[in-house]
N, CA and C atoms as a LAMMPS dump frame, in Angstrom:
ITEM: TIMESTEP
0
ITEM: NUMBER OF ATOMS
309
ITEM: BOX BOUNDS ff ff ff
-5.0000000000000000e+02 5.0000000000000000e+02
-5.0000000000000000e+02 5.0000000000000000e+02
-5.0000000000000000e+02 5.0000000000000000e+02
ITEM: ATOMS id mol type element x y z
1 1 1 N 108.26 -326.289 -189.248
2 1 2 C 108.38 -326.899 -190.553
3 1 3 C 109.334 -328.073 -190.515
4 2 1 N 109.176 -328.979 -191.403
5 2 2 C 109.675 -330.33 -191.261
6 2 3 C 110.746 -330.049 -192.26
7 3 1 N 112.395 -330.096 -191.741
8 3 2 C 113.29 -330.537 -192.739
9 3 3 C 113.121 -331.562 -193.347
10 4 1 N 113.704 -331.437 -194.732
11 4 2 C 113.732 -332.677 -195.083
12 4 3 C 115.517 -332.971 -195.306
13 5 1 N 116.173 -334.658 -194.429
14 5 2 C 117.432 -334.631 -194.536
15 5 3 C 117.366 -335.711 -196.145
16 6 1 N 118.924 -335.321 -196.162
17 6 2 C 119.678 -336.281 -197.093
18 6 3 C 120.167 -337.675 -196.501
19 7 1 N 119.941 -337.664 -194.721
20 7 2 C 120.489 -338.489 -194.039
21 7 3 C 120.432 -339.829 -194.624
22 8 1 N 120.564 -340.827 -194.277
23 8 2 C 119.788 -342.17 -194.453
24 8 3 C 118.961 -342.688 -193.476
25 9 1 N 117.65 -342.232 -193.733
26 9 2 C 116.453 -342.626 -192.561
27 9 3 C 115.416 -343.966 -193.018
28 10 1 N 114.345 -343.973 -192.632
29 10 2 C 113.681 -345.199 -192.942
30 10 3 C 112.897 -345.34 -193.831
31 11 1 N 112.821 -344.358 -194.352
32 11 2 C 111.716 -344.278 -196.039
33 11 3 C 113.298 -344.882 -196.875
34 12 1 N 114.263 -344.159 -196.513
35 12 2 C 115.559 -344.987 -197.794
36 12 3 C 115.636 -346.445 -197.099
37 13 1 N 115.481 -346.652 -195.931
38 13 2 C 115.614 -348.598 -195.833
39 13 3 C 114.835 -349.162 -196.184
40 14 1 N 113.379 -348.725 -196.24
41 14 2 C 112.531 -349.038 -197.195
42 14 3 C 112.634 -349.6 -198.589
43 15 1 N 113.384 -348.303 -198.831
44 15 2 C 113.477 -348.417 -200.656
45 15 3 C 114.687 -349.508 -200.821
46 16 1 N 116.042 -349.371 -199.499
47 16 2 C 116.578 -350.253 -200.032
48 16 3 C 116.61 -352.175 -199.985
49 17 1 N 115.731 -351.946 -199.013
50 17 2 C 115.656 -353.173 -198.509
51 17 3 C 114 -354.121 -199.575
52 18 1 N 113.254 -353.196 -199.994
53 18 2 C 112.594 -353.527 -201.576
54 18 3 C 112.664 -353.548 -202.559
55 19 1 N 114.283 -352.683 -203.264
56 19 2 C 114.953 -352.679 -204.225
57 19 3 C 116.03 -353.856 -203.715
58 20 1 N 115.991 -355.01 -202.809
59 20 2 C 116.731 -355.892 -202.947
60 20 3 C 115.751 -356.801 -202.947
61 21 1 N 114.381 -356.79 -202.605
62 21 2 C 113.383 -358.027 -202.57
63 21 3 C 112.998 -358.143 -204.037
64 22 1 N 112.75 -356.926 -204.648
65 22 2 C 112.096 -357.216 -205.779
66 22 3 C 112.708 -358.169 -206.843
67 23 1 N 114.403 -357.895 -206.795
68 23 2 C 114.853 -358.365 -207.952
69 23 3 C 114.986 -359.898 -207.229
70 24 1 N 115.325 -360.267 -206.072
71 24 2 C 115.237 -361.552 -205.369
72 24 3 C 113.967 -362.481 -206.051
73 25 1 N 112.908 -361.777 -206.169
74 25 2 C 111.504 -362.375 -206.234
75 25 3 C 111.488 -363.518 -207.439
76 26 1 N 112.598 -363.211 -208.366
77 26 2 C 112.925 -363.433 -209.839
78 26 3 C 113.487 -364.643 -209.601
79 27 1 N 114.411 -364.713 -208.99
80 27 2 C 115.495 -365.608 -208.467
81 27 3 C 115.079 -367.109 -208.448
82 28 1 N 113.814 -367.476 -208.011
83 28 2 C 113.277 -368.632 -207.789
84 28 3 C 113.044 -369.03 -208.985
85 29 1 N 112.392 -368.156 -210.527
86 29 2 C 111.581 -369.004 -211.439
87 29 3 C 113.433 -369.034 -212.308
88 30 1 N 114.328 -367.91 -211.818
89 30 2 C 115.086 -368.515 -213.091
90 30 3 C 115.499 -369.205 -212.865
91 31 1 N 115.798 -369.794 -211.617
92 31 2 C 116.48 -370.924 -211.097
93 31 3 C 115.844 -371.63 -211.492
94 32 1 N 114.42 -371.933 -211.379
95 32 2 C 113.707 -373.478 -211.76
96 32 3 C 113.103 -373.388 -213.054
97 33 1 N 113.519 -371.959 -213.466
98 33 2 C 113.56 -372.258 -215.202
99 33 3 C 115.168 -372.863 -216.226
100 34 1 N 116.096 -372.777 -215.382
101 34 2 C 117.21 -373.179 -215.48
102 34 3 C 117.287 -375.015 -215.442
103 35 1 N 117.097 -375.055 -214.39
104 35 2 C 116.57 -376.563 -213.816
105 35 3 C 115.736 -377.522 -215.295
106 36 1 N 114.972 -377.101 -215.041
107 36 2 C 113.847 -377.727 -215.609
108 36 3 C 113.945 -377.224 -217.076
109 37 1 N 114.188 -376.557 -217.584
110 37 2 C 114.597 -375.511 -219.079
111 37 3 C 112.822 -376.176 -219.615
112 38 1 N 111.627 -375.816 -219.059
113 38 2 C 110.719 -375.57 -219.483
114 38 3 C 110.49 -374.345 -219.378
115 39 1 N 110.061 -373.517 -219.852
116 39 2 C 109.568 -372.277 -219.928
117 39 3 C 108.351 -371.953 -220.824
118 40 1 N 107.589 -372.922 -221.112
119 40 2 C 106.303 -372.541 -222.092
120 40 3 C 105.46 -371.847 -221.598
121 41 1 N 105.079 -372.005 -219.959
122 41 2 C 104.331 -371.176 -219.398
123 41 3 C 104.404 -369.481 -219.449
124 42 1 N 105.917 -368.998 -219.475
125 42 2 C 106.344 -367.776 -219.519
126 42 3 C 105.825 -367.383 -220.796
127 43 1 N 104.991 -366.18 -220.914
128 43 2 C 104.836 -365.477 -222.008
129 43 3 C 105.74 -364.699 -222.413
130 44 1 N 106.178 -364.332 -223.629
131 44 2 C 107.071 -363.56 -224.497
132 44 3 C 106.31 -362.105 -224.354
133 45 1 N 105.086 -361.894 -224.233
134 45 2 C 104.237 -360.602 -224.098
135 45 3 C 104.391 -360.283 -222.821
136 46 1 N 104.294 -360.709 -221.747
137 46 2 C 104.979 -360.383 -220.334
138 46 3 C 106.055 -360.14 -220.207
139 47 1 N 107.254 -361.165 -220.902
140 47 2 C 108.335 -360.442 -220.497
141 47 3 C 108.731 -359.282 -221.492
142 48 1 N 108.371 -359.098 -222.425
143 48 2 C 108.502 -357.712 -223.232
144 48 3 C 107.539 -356.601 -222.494
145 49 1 N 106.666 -356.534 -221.666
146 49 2 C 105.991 -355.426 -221.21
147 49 3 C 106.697 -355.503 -219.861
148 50 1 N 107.071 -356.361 -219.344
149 50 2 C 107.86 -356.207 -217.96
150 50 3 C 109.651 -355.333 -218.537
151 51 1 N 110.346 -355.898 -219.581
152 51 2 C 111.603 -354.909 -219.877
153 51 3 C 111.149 -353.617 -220.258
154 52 1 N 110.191 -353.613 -221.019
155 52 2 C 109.825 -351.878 -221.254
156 52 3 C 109.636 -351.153 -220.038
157 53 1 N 108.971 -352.092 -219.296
158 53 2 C 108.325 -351.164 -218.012
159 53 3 C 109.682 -350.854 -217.099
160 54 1 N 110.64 -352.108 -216.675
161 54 2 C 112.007 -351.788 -216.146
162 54 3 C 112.665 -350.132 -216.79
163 55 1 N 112.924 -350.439 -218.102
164 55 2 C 113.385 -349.553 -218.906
165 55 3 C 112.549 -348.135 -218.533
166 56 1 N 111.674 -347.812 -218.678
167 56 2 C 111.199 -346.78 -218.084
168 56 3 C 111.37 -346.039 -216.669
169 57 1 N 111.353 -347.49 -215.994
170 57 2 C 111.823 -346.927 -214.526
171 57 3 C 113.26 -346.977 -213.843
172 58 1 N 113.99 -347.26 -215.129
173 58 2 C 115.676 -347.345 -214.468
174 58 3 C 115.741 -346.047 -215.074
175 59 1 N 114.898 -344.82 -216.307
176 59 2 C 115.429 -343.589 -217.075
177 59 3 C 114.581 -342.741 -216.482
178 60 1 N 113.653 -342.821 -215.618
179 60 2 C 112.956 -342.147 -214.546
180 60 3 C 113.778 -341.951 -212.991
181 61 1 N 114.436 -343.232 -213.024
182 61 2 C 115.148 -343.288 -211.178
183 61 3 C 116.314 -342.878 -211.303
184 62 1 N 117.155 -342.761 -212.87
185 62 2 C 118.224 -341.693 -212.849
186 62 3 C 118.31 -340.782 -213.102
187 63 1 N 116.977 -340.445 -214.042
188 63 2 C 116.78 -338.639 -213.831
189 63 3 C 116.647 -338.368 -212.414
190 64 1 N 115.358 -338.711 -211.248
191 64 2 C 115.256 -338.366 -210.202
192 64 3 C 116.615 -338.436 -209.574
193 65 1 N 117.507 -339.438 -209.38
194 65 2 C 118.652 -340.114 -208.391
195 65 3 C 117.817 -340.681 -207.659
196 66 1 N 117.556 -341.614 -208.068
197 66 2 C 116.116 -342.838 -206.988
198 66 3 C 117.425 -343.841 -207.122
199 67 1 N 118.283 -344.11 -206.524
200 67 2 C 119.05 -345.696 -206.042
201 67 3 C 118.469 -346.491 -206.002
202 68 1 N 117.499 -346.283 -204.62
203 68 2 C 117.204 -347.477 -204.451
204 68 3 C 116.382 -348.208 -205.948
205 69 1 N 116.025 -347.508 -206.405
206 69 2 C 114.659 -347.973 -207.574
207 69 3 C 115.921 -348.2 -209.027
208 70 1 N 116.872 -347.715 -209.263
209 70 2 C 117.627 -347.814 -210.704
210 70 3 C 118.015 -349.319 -210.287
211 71 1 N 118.624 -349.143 -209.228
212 71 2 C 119.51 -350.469 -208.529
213 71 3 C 119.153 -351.92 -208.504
214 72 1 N 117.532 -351.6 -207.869
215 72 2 C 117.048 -353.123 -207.795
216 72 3 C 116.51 -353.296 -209.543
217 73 1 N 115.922 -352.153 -210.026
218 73 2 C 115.73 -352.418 -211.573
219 73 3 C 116.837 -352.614 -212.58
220 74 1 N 117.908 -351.927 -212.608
221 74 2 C 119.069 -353.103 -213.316
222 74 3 C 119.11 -354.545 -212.929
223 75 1 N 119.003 -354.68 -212.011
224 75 2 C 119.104 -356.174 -210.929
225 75 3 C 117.869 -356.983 -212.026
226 76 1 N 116.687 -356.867 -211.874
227 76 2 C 115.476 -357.293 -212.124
228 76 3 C 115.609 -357.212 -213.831
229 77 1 N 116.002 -355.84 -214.568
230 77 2 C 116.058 -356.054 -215.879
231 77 3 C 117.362 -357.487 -216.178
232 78 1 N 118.228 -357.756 -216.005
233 78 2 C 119.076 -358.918 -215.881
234 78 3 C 118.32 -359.957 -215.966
235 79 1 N 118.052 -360.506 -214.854
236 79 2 C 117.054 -361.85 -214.7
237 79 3 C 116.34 -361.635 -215.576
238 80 1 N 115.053 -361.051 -215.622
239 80 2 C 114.342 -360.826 -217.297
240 80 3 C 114.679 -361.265 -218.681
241 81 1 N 115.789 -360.496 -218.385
242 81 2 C 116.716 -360.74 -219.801
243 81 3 C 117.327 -361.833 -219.698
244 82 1 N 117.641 -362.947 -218.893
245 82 2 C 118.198 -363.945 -218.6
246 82 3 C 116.99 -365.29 -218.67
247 83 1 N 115.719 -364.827 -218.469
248 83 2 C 114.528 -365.866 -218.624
249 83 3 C 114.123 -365.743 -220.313
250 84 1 N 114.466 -364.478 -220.757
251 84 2 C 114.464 -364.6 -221.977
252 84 3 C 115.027 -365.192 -223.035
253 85 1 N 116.327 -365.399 -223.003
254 85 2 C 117.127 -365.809 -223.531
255 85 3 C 116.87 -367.276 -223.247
256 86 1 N 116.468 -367.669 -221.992
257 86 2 C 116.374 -369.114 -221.829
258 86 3 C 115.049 -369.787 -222.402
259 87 1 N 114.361 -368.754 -222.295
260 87 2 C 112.996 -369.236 -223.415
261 87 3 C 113.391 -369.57 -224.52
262 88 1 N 114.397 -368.213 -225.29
263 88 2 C 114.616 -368.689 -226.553
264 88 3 C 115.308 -369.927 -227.046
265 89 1 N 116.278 -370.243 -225.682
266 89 2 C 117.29 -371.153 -226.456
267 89 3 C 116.432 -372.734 -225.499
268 90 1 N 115.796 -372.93 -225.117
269 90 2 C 114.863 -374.022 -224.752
270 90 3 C 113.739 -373.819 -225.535
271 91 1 N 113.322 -373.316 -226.35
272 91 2 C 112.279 -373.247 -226.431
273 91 3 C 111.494 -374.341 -227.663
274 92 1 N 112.548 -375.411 -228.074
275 92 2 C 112.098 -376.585 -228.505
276 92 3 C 112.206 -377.77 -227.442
277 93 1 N 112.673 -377.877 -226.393
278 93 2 C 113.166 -378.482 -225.37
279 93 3 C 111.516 -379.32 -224.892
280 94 1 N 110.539 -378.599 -225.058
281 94 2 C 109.286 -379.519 -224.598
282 94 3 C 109.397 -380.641 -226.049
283 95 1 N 109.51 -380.134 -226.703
284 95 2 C 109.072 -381.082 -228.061
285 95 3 C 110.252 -382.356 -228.085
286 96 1 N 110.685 -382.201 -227.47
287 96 2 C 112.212 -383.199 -227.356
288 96 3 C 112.356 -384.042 -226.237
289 97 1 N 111.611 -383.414 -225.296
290 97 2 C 111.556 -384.316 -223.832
291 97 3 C 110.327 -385.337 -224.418
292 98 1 N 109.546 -384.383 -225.038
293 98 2 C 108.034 -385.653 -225.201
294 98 3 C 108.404 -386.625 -226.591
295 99 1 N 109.193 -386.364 -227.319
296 99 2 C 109.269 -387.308 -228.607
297 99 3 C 110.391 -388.358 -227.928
298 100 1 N 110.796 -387.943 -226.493
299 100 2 C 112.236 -389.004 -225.89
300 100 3 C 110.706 -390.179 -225.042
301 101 1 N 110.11 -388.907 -224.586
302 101 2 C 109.104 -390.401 -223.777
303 101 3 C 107.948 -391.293 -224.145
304 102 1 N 107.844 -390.699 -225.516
305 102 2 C 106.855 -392.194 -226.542
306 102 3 C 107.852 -392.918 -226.833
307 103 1 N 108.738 -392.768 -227.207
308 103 2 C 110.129 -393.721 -227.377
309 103 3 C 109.642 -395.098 -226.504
């Protein structure tokens, strides 16, 4: 019969080394949503079904004790919540760049 350890083996480097990619993955659009403070493309319905869905799986990975999965999903709920906020507060910013370039 196969123990199962608590050790740290390669199914947990797995988890931890994809609970650091996932929230990374983010990293690029907020940066060049930062940059650029366009964000019209981003839907408000995506990122509200992407925080619910976080939210579910950060109160699932601390009932279990899933680290790797609470960890990179706090990480990932952040950025989310950080593209959000930048939607909101750009989110006349197209109408202002284009009324500067008929000028």
């Amino acid at each position: 019969m196969c123990k199962i350890e608590d050790d740290f083996n390669f199914y947990q480097v797995c988890g931890y080394i994809s609970g650091v990619l996932f929230p990374l993955s983010l990293v690029p659009q907020v940066y060049k949503s930062y940059k650029t403070k366009k964000l019209d493309d981003i839907s408000y319905y995506w990122q509200f079904t992407f925080i619910l869905s976080l939210v579910g799986a950060i109160i699932y990975s601390i009932h279990y004790n899933l680290k790797p999965i609470y960890i990179s999903s706090f990480f990932e709920l952040t950025l989310i919540l950080c593209l959000t906020i930048m939607k909101f507060i750009y989110r006349n910013n197209s109408v202002n760049v284009n009324a500067v370039e008929n000028v």
